[in-house]
C-alpha positions in Angstrom: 121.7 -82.1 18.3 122.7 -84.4 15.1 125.9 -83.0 13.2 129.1 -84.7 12.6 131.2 -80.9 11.7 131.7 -78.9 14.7 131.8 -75.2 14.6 132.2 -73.4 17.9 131.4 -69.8 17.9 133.5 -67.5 20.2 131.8 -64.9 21.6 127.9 -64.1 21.7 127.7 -60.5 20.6 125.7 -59.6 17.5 128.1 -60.3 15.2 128.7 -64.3 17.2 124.5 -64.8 17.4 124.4 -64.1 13.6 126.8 -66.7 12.5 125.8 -69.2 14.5 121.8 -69.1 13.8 123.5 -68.6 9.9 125.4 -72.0 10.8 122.3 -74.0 11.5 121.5 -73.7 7.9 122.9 -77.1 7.6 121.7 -80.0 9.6 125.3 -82.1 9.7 126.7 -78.8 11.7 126.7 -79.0 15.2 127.3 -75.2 16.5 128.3 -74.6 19.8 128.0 -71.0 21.2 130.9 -69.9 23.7 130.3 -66.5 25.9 130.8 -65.2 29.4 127.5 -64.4 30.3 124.4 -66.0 30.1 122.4 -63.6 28.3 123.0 -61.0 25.4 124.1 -57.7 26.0 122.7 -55.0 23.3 126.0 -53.0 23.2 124.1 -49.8 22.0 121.8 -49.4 24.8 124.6 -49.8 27.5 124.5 -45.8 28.0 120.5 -46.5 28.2 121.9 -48.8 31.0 123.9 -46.7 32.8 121.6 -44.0 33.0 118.1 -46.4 33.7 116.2 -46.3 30.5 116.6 -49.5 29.9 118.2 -53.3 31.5 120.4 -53.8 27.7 120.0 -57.6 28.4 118.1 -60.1 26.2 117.4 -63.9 27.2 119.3 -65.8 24.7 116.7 -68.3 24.0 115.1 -65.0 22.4 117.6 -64.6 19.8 119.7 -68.0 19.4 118.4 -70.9 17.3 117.6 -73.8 19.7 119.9 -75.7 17.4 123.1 -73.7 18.9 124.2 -75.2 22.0 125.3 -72.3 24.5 128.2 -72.6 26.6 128.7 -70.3 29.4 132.5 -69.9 30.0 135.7 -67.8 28.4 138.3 -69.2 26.2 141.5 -68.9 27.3 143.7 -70.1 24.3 142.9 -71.2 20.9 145.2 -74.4 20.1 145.0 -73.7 16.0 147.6 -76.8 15.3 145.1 -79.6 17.6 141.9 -77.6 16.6 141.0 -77.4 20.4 139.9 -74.7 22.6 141.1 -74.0 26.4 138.1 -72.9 29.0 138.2 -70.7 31.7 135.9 -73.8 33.7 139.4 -76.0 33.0 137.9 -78.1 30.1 139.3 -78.7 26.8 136.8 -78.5 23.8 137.7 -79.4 20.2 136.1 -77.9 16.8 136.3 -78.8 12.8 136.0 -75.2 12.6 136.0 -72.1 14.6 134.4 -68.7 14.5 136.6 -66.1 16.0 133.9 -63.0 17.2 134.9 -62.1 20.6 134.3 -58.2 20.3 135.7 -55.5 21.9 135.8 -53.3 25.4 137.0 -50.3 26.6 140.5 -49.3 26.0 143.2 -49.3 28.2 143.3 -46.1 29.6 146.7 -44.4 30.5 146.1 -41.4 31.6 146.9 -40.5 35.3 144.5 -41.2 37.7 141.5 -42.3 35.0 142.0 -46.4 35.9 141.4 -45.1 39.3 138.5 -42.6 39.0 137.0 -42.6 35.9 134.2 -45.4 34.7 134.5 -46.7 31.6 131.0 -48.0 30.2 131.8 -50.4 27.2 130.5 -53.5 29.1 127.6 -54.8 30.8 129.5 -54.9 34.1 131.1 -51.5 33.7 127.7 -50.0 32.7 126.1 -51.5 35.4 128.6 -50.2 38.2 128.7 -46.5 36.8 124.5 -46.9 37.3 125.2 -47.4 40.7 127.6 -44.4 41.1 125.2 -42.1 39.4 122.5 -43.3 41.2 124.1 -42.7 44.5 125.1 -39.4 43.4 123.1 -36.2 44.3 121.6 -35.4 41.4 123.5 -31.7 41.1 126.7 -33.6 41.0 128.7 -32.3 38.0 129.5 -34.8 35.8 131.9 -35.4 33.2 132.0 -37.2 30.0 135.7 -38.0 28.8 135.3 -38.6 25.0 133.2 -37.6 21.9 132.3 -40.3 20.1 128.4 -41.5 19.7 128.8 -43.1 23.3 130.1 -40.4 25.1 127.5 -38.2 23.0 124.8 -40.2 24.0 125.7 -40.5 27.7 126.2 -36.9 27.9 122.8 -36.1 26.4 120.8 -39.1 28.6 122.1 -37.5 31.5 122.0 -33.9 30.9 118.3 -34.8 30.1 117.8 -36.3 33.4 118.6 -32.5 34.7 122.0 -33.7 35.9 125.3 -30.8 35.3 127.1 -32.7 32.3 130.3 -31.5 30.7 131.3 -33.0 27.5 135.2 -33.4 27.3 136.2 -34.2 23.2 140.1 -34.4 23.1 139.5 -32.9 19.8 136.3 -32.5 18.1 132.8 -33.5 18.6 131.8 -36.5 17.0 134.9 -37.0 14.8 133.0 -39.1 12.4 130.5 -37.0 12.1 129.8 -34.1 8.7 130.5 -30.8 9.5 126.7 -30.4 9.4 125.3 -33.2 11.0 128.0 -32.0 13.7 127.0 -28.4 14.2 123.3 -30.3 14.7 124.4 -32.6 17.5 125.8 -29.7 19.0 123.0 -27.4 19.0 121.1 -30.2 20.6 123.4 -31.1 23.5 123.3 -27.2 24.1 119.6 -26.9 24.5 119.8 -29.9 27.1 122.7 -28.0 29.0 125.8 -29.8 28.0 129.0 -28.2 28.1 130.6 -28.9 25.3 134.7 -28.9 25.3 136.4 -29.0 22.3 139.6 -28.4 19.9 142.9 -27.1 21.3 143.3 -27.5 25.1 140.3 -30.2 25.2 142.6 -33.1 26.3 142.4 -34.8 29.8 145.9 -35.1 31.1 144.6 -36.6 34.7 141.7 -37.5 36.8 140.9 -37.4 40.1 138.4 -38.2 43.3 136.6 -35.0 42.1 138.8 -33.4 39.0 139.4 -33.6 36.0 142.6 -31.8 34.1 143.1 -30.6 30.8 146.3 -29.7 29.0 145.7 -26.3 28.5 145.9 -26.6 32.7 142.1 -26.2 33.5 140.5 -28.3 36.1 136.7 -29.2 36.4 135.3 -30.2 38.8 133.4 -33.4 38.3 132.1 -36.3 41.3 131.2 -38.9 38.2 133.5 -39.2 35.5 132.7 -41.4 32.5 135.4 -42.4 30.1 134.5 -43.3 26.7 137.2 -42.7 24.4 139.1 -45.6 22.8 138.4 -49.5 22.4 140.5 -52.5 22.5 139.9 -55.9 21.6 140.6 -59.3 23.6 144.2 -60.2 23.2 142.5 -63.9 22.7 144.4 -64.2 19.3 147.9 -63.0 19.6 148.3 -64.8 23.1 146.9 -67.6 20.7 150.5 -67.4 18.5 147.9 -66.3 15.6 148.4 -63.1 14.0 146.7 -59.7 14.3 146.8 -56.1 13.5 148.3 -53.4 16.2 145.4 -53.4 17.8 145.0 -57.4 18.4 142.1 -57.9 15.8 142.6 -60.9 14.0 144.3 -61.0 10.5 142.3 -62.5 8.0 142.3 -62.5 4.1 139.1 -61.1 2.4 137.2 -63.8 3.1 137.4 -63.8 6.8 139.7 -66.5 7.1 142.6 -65.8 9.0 145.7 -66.0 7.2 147.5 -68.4 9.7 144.6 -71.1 9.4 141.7 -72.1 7.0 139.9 -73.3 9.6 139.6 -70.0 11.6 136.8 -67.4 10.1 136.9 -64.0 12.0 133.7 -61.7 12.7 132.9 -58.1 14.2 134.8 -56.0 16.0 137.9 -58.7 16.3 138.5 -59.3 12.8 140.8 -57.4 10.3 140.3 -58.3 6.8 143.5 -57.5 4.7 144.6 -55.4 8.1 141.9 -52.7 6.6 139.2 -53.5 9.4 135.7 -51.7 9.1 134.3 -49.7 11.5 133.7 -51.2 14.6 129.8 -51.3 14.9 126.3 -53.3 15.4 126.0 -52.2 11.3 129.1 -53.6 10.3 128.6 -56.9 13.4 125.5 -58.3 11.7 126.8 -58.6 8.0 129.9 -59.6 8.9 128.7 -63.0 11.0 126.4 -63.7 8.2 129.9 -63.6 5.8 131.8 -65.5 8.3 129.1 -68.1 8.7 129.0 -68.1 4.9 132.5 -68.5 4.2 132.4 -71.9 6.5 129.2 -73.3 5.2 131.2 -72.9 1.6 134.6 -74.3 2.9 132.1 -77.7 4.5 130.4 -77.8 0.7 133.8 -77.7 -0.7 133.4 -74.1 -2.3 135.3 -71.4 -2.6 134.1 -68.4 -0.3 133.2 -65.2 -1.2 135.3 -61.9 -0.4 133.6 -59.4 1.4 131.8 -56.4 0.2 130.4 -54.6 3.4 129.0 -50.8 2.8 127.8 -48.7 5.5 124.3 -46.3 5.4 125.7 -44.2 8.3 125.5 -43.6 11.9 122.8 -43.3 14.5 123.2 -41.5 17.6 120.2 -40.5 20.2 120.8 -37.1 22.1 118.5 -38.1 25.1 115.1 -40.0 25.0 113.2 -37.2 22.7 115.7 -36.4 19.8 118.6 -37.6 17.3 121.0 -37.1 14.7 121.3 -39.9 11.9 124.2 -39.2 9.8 123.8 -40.4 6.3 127.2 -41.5 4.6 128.2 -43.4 1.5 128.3 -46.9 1.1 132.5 -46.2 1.8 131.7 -45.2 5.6 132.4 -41.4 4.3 129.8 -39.1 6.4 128.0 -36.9 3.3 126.3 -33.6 4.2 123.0 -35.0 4.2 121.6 -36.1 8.3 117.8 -36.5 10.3 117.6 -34.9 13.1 115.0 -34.2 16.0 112.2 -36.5 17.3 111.9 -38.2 13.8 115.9 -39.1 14.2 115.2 -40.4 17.9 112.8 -42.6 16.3 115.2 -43.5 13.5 117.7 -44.6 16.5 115.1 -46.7 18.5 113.7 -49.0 15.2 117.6 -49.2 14.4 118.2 -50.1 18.0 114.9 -52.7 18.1 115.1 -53.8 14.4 118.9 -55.7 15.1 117.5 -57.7 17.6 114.6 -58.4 15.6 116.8 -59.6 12.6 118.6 -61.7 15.5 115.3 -63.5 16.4 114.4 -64.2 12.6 117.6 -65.9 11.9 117.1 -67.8 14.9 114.0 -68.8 13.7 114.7 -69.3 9.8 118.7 -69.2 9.5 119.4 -67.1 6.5 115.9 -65.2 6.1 118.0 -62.2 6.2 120.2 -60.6 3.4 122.2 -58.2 2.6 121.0 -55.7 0.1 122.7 -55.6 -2.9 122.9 -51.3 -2.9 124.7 -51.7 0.3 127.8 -53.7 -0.4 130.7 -51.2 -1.4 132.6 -51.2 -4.7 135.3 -49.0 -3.5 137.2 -52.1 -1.1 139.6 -52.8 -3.5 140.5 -49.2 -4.6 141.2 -48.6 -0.7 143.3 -52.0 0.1 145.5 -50.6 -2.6 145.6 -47.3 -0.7 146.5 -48.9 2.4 149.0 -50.9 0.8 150.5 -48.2 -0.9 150.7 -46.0 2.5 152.5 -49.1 4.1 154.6 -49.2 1.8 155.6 -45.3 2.0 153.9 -45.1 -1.1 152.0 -41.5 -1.3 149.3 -40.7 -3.3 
């Protein structure tokens, strides 16, 4: 592969895959892909995977332009100052420039008992073992899903449709980001495919065990599978790097995803912070932000100045078992509106939304930077809320 500027990419989820097909765009860039695995993982079908609708796995000559070079191993430090990478495999690699996109996992879980008992589902490996547990279970095994978010809601629903005894446990309320609307909708659904839904005062799991689960208002439920699903974390890749990061280990960058310790780092996905006022971690938010990234170093190689940022959202899709769905339509800020789909039409909604970002994958592997951005999604409200956030850093109320 002829190229005489390095870019290695860190990480192969959707928001890695996007920038580096994006980086081919340019036939003096040699892009190297670095990621555990050997294939891609579709994060928003790992439920699907859990419960055996569907593998979640795509062959990465499917969606990565035979121009990217993949490189199975894990980075282990990031030496900013010698512009050099430290493997897992014990090899040193070294890059002009470097896209930071390693994603994120489950959270670290603290309460009593869960690290023991529960099964976390925010990776391949973790979806595939709790597929095993559930499939060694007897199917009238209670289960219980810790966590109210669209995974938990979907692994609830996929397995309450499969006939299995599912409680939903919410720690607060159910679907948080949810309208109050498209909320009461999702939970009319789950209760016509028997979840028990456990909400608001009381709702909080205090410790799990072998076959329990506690809450703080001091009921135990009895549950042989638990699945825990609230929280995410990041890799801690960057601040064991000496670069900086929000509380939460994303990487700091300014608003054109470079990180504020070094021009020659571009964040992506879940792992970046822009301004430390990250979006929403999400396959919606994944794609447009490696295009941006890949953008903002195919500018800094032509000797332009990048762009800032101006991601807007559309929503949120969430299936509620093979047959039905609730899309929740929101402004272009990420604030849910009133206005959702629901039913059959929604579940179909879910599954082009699902097969359509591997599709836009495969095209940019194909013909780097066929796909865009439309211009009524970006969001003119950015600025107004990094002043808010400053302001509320600062004590500042408003």
């Amino acid at each position: 592969m002829a190229g005489n500027t390095a870019v290695i990419v860190v990480g192969g989820g959707y928001a890695g895959v996007t920038a580096a097909n994006r980086l081919t765009r340019r036939d003096d860039v040699a892009v190297t892909l670095i990621n555990p695995r050997p294939t891609f993982v579709e994060r928003i079908r790992l439920h699907q995977l859990a419960t055996g609708s569907d593998d979640a796995v795509v062959d990465y000559r499917e969606v990565l332009s035979e121009r990217v070079r993949l490189r199975v191993d894990t980075v282990t430090r990031i030496d900013a100052a010698g512009r050099s990478l430290t493997l897992a495999g014990g090899d040193t690699v070294g890059y002009d420039y470097l896209v930071y996109a390693v994603g994120s996992g489950s959270a670290e879980v603290t309460v009593p008992g869960a690290a023991e008992h529960a099964y976390p589902i925010a990776g391949l490996e973790e979806a595939r073992r709790l597929r095993s547990v559930l499939d060694a279970a007897p199917a009238s095994a209670p289960i219980t899903v810790v966590g109210a978010g669209p995974t938990g809601i979907e692994t609830a629903a996929e397995l309450a449709e499969q006939g299995r005894p599912v409680t939903l446990v919410c720690g607060s309320v159910l679907g948080p980001y949810l309208h109050p609307r498209g909320r009461r909708s999702a939970a009319a659904q789950l209760a016509t495919l028997g979840v028990t839904v456990l909400d608001g005062p009381g709702a909080r799991v205090t410790a799990v065990t072998r076959d329990a689960v506690r809450l703080d208002d001091g009921r135990e439920l009895p549950s042989a599978v638990t699945v825990w699903t609230a929280g995410f974390s990041v890799p801690a890749l960057a601040g064991r790097s000496g670069l900086s990061t929000d509380a939460l280990g994303r990487l700091l960058t300014d608003e054109t995803l470079t990180s504020v310790d070094d021009e020659r780092i571009v964040a992506a996905g879940d792992s970046a912070a822009p301004s430390g006022v990250p979006f929403r971690m999400s396959c919606q938010a994944a794609g447009p932000l490696g295009m941006h990234a890949a953008g903002t170093i195919l500018r800094k190689i032509a000797g332009e100045q990048p762009e800032q940022v101006a991601l807007g959202f559309v929503g949120q899709c969430i299936s509620l078992g093979r047959r039905a769905g609730l899309v929740q339509l929101s402004g272009r800020d990420d604030t849910a509106t009133r206005y959702h789909v629901s039913g059959r039409v929604a579940a179909k909604i879910k599954e082009f939304v699902c097969w359509g970002t591997v599709k836009q994958l495969t095209v940019e592997a194909r013909r780097p930077g066929a796909i865009s951005v439309p211009s009524w999604m970006t969001d003119g409200t950015r600025e107004q809320r990094l002043g808010d956030a400053g302001q509320a850093e600062a004590g500042v109320g408003r």
